[in-house]
N, C-alpha and C positions, 0 to 999 in steps of 0.2 A: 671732653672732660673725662679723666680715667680715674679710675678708685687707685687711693694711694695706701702706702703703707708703712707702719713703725713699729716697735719691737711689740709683736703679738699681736696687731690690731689693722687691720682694715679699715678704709674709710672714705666715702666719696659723701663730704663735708662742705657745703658751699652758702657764704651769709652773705645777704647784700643790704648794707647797713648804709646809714642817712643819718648826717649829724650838721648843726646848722652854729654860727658865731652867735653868742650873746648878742639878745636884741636882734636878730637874724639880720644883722646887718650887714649891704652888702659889699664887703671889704676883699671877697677871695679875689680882685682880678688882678692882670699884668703882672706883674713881677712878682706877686704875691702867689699869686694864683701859679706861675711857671715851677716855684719855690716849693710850696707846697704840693705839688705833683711830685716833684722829685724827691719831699721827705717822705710823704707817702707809699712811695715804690720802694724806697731804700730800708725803711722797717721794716716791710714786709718780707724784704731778700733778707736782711738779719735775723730776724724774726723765725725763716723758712716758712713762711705762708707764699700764697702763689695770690695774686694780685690779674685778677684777668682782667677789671675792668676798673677804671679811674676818671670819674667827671668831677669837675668842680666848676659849680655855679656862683655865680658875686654873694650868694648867702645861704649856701649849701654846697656838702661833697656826698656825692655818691660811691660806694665802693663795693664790687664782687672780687670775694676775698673766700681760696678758703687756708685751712687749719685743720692740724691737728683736733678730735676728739678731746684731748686735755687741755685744748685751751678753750676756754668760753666766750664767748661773744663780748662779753663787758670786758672779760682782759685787753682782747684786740681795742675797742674802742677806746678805755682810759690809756693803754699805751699809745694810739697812735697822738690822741686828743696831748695827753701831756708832753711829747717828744716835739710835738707839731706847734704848740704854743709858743714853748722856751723859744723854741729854735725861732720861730716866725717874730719873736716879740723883742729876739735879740739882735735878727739881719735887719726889722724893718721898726724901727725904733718911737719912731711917729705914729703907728700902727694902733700902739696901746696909748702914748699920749691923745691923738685925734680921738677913735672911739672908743677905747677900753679902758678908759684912767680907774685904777685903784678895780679890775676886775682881772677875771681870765677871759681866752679867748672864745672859749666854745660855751653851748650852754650846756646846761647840767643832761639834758635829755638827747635821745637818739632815737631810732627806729634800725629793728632787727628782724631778717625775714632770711627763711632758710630755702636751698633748691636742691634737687636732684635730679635725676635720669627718669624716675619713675613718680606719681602722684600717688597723696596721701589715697587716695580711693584704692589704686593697684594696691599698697600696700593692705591696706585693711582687707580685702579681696582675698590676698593672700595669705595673710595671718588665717581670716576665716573657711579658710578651704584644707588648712594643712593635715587636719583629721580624716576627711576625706578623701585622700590621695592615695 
């Protein structure tokens, strides 16, 4: 994983975010589940985020994903959750009839965790040594 870069800014940026279907039920598989892998990699190349890693479980996705600095974590999430509904609720029609009548597809919540090259202690380490050097 290399530090990236855009105009003025450095950055080696990496989330790996958990988001689960309303009722965490478990609906992601087979054709659903193939469907949504593929909108999920395709946002991301639009998007220009880098997508290194993509699971998805009958009632979870996992994703390491990174971004730009100026986007946030909730951007990435509400974009992919709403791109990934429409589309999922318009190929698989019965999808929302069977379990989601009169709802969306994901729940309101997520889980957000960030990575790098170095740990939050090296850092701190570092910060507190710079006077000394």
């Amino acid at each position: 994983m290399q530090t990236k870069a855009i105009s003025h800014v450095k950055y080696h940026i990496w989330y790996h975010i958990v988001f689960c279907p309303k009722y965490r039920k478990p609906v992601l598989v087979d054709e659903i589940e193939i469907e949504l892998r593929k909108l999920v990699a395709e946002i991301c190349v639009t998007e220009n985020w880098e997508a290194k890693a993509i699971e998805i479980m009958p009632d979870h996705v996992h994703l390491f994903v990174s971004a730009p600095p100026t986007v946030s974590p909730t951007e990435i999430v509400l974009r992919i959750k709403s791109i990934t509904a429409i589309t999922l609720f318009y190929k698989f029609p019965t999808l929302k009839k069977r379990s989601f009548w009169g709802s969306g597809l994901w729940s309101k919540g997520y889980y957000v965790g960030t990575a790098g090259e170095v740990s939050a202690k090296t850092i701190q380490k570092y910060i507190e040594n710079q006077k000394h050097v």
